[in-house]
KOLMIMI-121575 format. One record per atom (N, C-alpha, C): y, z, x. Coordinates in steps of 0.05 Angstrom, whole numbers, padded with zeros to 5 digits. Each point is the difference from the previous one (the first is absolute). Example, Ala and Ser with C-alpha at 12.3 -4.5 7.8 and 13.67 -1.06 7.14 Angstrom:
KOLMIMI-121575
- Y / Z / X
- -00114 / 00156 / 00264 .
- 00024 / 00000 / -00018 .
- 00024 / 00000 / 00018 .
- 00021 / -00014 / -00007 .
- 00024 / 00001 / 00016 .
- 00022 / 00014 / -00015 .
//
This chain:
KOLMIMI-121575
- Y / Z / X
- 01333 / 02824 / 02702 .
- -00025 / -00013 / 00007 .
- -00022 / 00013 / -00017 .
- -00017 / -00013 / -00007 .
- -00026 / 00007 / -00013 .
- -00015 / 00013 / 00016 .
- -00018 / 00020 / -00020 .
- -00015 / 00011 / 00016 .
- -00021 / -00012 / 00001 .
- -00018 / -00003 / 00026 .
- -00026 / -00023 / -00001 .
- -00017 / 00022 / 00005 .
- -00031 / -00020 / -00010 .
- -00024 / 00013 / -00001 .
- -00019 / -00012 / 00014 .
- -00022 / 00010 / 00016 .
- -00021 / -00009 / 00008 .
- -00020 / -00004 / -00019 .
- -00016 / -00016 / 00007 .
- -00023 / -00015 / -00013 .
- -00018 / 00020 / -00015 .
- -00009 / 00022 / 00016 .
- -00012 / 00022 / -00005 .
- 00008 / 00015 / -00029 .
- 00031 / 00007 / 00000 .
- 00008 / 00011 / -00014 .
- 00013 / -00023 / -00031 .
- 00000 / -00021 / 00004 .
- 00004 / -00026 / -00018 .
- -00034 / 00001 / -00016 .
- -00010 / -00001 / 00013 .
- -00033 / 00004 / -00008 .
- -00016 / 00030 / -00022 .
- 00006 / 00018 / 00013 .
- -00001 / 00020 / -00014 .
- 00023 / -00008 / -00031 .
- 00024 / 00001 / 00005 .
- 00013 / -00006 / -00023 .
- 00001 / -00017 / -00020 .
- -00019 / -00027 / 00018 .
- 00000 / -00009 / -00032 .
- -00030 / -00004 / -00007 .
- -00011 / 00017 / 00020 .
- -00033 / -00010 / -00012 .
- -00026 / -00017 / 00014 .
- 00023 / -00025 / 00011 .
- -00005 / -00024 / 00014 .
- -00019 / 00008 / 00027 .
- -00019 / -00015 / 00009 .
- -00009 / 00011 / 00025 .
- 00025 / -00017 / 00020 .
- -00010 / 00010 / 00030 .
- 00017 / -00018 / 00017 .
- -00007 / -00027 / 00008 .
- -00024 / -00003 / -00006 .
- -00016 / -00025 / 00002 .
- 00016 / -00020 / -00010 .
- 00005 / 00009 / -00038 .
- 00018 / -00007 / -00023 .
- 00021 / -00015 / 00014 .
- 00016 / 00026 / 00010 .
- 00037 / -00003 / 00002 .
- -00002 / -00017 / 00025 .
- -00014 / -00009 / 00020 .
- -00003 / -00021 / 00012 .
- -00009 / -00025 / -00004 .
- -00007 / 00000 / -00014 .
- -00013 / -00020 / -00014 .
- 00024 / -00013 / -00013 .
- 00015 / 00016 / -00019 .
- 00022 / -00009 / -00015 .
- 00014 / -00009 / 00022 .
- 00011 / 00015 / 00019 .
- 00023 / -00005 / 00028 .
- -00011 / -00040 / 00003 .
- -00027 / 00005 / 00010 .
- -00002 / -00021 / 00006 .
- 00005 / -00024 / -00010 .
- -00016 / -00001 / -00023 .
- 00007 / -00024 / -00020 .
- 00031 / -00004 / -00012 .
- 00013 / 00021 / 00009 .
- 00032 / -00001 / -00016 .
- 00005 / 00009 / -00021 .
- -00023 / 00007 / -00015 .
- 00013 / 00019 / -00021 .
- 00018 / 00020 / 00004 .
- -00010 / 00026 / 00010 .
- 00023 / 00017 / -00003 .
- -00003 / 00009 / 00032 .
- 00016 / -00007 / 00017 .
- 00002 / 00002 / 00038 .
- 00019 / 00017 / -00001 .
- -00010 / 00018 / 00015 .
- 00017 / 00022 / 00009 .
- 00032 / 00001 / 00007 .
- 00023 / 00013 / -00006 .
- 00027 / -00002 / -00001 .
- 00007 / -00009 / 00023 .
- -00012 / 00012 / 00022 .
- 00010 / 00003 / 00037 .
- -00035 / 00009 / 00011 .
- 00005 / 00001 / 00021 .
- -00026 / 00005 / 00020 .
- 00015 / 00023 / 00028 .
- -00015 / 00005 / 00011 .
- 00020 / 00032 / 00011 .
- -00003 / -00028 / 00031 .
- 00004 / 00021 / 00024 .
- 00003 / -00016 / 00024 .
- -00029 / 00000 / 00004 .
- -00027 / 00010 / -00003 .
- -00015 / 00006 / 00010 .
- -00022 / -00030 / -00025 .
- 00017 / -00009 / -00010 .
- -00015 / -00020 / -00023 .
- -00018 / 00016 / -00025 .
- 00012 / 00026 / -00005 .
- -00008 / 00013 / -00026 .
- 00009 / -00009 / -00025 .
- -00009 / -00005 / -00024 .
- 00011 / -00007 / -00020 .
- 00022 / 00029 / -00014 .
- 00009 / -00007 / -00009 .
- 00030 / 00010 / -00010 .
- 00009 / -00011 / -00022 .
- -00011 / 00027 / -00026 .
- 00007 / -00003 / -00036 .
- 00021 / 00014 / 00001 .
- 00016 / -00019 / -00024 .
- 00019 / 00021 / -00013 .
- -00006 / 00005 / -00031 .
- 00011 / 00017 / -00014 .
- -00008 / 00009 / -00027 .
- -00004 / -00024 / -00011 .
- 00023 / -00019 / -00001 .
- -00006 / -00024 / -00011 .
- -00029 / -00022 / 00008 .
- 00001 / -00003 / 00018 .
- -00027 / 00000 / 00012 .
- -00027 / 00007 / -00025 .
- 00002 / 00026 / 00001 .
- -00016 / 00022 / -00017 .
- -00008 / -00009 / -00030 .
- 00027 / -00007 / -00011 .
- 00003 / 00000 / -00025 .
- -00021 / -00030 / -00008 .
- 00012 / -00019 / 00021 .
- -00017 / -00035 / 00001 .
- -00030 / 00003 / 00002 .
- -00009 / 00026 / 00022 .
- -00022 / -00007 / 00000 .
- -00015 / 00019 / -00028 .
- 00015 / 00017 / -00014 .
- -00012 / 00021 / -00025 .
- -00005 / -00024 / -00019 .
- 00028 / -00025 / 00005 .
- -00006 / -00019 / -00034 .
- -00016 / -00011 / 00015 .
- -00024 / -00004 / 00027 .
- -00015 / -00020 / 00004 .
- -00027 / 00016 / -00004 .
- 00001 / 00020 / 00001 .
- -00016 / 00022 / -00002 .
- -00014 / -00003 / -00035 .
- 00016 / 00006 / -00018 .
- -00002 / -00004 / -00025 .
- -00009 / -00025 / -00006 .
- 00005 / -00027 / 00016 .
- -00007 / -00029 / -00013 .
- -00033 / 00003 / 00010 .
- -00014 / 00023 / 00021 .
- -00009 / -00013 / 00013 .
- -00027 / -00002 / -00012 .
- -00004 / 00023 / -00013 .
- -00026 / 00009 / -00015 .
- 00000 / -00026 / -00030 .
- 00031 / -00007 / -00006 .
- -00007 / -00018 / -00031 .
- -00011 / -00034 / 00014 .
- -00004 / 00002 / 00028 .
- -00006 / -00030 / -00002 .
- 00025 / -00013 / 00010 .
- 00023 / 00004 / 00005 .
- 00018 / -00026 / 00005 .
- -00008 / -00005 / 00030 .
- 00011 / -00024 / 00000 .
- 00003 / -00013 / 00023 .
- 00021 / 00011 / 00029 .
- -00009 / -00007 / 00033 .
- 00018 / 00007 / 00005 .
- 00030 / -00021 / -00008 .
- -00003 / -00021 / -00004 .
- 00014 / -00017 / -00002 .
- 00020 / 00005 / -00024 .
- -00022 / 00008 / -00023 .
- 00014 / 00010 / -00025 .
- 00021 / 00032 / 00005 .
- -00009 / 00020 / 00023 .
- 00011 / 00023 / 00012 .
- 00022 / -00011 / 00004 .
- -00002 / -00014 / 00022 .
- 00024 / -00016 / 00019 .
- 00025 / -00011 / -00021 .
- -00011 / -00017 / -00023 .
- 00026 / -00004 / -00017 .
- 00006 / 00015 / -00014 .
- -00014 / 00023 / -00010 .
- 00007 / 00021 / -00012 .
- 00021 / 00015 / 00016 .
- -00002 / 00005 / 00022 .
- 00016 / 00026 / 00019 .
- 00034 / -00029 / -00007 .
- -00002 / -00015 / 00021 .
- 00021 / -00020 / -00004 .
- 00014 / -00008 / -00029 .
- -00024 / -00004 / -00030 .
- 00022 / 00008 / -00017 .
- 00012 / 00021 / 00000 .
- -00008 / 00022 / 00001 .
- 00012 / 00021 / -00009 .
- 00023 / 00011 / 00023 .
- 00002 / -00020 / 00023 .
- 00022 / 00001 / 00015 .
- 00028 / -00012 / -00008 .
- -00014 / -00029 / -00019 .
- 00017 / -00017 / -00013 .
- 00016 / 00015 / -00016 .
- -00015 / 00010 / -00022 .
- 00011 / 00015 / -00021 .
- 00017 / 00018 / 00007 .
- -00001 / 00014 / 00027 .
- 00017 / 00026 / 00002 .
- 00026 / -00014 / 00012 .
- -00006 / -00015 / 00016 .
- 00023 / -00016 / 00013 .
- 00015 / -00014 / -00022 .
- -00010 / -00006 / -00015 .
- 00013 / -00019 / -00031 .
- 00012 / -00030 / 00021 .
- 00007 / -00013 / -00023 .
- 00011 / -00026 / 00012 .
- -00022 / -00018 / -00006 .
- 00001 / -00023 / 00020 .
- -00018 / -00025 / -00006 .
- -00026 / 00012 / 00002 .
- -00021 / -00016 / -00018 .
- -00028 / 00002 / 00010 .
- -00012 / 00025 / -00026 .
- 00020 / 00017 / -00013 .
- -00008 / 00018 / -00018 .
- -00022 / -00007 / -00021 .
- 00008 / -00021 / -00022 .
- -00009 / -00005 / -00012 .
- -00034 / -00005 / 00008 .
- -00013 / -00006 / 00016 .
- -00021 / -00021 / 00011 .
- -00011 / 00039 / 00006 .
- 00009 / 00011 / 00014 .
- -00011 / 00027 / 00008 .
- 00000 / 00012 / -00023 .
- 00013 / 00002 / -00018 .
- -00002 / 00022 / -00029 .
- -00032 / -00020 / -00005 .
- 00002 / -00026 / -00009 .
- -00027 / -00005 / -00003 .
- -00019 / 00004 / 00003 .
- -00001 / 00008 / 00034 .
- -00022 / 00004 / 00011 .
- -00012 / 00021 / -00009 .
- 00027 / 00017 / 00007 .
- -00010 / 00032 / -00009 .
- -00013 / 00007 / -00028 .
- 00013 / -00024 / -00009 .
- -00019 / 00011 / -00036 .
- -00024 / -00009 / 00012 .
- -00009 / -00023 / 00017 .
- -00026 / -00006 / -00006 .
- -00018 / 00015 / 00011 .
- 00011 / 00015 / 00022 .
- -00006 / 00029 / 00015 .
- -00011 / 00017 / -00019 .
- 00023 / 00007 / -00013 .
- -00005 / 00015 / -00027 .
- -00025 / 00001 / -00016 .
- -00011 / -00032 / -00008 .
- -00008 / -00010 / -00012 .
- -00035 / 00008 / 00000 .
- 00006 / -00002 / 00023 .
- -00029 / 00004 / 00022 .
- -00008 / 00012 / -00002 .
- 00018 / 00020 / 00009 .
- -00002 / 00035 / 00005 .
- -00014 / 00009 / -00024 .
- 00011 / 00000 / -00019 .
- -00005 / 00000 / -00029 .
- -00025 / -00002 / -00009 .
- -00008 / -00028 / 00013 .
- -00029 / -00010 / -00017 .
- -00019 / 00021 / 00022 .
- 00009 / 00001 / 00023 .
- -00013 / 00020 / 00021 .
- -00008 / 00026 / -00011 .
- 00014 / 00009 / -00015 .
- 00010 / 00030 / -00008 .
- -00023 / 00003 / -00016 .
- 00002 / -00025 / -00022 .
- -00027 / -00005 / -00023 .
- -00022 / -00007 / 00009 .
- -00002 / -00012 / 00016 .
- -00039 / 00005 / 00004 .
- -00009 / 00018 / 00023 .
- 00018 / 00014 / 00019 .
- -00006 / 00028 / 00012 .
- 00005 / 00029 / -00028 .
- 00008 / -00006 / -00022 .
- -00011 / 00020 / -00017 .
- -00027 / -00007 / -00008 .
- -00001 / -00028 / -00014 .
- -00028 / -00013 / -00001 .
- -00024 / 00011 / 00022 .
- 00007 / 00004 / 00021 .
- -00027 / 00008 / 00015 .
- 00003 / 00027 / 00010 .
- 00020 / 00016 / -00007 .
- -00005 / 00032 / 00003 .
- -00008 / 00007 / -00034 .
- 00009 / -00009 / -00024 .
- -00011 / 00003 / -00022 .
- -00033 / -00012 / 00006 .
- -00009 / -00011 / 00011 .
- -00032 / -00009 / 00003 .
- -00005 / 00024 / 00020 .
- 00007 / 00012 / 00022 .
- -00005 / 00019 / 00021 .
- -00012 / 00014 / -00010 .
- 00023 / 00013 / -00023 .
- -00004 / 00037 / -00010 .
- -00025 / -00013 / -00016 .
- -00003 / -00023 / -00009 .
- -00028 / 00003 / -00025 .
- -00017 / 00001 / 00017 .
- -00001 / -00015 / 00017 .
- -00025 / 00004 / 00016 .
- -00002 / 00032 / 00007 .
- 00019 / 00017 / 00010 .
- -00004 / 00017 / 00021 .
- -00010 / 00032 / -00025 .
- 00001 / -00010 / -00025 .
- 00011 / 00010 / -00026 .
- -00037 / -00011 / -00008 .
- -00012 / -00012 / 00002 .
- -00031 / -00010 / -00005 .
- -00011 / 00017 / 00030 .
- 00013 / -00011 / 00019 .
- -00014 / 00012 / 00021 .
- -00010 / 00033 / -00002 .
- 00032 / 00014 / -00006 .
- -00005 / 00030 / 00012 .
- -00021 / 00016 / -00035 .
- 00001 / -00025 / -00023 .
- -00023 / 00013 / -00016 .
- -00024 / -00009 / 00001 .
- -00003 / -00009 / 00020 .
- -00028 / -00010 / 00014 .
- -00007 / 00010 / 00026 .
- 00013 / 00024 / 00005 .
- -00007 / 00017 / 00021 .
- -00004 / 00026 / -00013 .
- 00007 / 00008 / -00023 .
- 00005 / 00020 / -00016 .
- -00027 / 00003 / -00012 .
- -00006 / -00028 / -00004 .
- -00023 / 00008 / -00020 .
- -00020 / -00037 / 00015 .
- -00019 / 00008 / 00009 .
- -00006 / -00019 / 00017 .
- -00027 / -00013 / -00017 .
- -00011 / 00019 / -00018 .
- -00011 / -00017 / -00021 .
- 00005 / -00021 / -00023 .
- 00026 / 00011 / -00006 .
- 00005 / -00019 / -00018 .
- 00009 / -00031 / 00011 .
- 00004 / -00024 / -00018 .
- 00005 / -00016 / 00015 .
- 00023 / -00006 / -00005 .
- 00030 / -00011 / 00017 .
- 00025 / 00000 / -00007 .
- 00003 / -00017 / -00031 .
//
């Protein structure tokens, strides 16, 4: 049997508030493995792992919808058999995303440091003008 986790400790681990991991439960994204007798939610590592790749989509913008077929391809793929091909797709377009994501969050931490790089020599020297 797996070892299960409370919400608390699902939370701390991947980051997620509990607000979050209910939130997900609710809508179906990623619902807890079991629930104890007392109606506690109940993760297992696997659990964990679903909500870390929802964790990572969550900051580039995807959708939950786009989350949701993401977790399910990548169920496809491991399972192999029908349905692969259509999930490898996805995942590139996942990929794809991610990617262009990757490039304009350097785009606006390369603009950060200039600013913060004008800023701190305009605290240095408060006469001159940047």
């Amino acid at each position: 049997m797996a070892a299960h986790m409370q919400i608390g400790e699902v939370a701390e681990r991947t980051g997620l508030s509990i607000r979050t991991l209910r939130h997900y439960d609710e809508v179906g994204l990623v619902p807890p493995s079991e629930r104890s007798a007392g109606g506690f939610r109940l993760y297992t590592e696997a659990d964990v792992e679903r909500l870390i790749v929802i964790r990572r989509m969550k900051p580039l913008e995807f959708t939950l919808d786009e989350m949701s077929t993401l977790l399910t391809s990548l169920d496809t793929i491991a399972a192999g058999g029908d349905g692969v091909d259509d999930a490898a797709a996805f995942v590139d377009a996942c990929h794809s995303k991610a990617q262009a994501a990757c490039e304009n969050l350097r785009k606006k931490l390369a603009y950060a440091e200039e600013l913060t790089t004008v800023l701190d020599a305009t605290r240095r020297h408060p006469s001159r003008p940047a």
